[in-house]
C-alpha positions in Angstrom: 107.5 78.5 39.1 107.5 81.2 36.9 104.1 83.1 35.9 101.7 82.0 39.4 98.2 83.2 39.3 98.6 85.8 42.6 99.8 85.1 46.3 99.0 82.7 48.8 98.7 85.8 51.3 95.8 87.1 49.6 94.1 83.9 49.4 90.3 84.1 50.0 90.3 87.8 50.5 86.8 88.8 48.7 85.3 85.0 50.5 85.9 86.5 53.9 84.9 90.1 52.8 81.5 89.0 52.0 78.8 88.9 54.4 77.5 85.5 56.0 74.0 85.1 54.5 71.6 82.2 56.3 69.8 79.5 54.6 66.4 79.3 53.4 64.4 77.2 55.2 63.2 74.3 53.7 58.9 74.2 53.5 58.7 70.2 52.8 60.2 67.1 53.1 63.4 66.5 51.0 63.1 63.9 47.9 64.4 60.8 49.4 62.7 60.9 52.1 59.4 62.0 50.4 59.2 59.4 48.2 60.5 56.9 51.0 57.1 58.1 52.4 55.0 57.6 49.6 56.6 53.9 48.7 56.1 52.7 52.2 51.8 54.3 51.9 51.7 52.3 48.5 53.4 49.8 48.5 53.7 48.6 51.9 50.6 49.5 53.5 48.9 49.3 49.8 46.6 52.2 50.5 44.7 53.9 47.0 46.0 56.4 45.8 44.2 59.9 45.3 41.2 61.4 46.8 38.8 59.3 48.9 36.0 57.9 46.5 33.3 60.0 48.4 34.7 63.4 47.6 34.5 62.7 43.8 31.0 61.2 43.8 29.8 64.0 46.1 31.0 66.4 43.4 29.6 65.0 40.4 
């Protein structure tokens, strides 16, 4: 094996230099189960979809 790309010994030297950083945390719901939520309020339960009827009227 002539020509190898560096030794095993140094393998993952600058991986296990670095410093561990934690996650962000996650504000919502992730996609699947999001729109797992919204199919089962449409399509399951059928409910409308938007704001309730009396918010727009009382805007107008």
């Amino acid at each position: 094996m002539a020509g190898s790309h560096g030794s095993l010994t140094k393998a993952g030297k600058v991986r296990n230099q670095t410093p561990k950083v934690e996650g962000r945390k996650r504000k919502g719901l992730t996609p699947i189960l999001r729109n797992k939520k919204n199919y089962i309020k449409r399509i399951v339960k059928e409910m409308p979809v938007g704001q309730p009827e009396y918010r727009q009227e009382r805007r107008r």
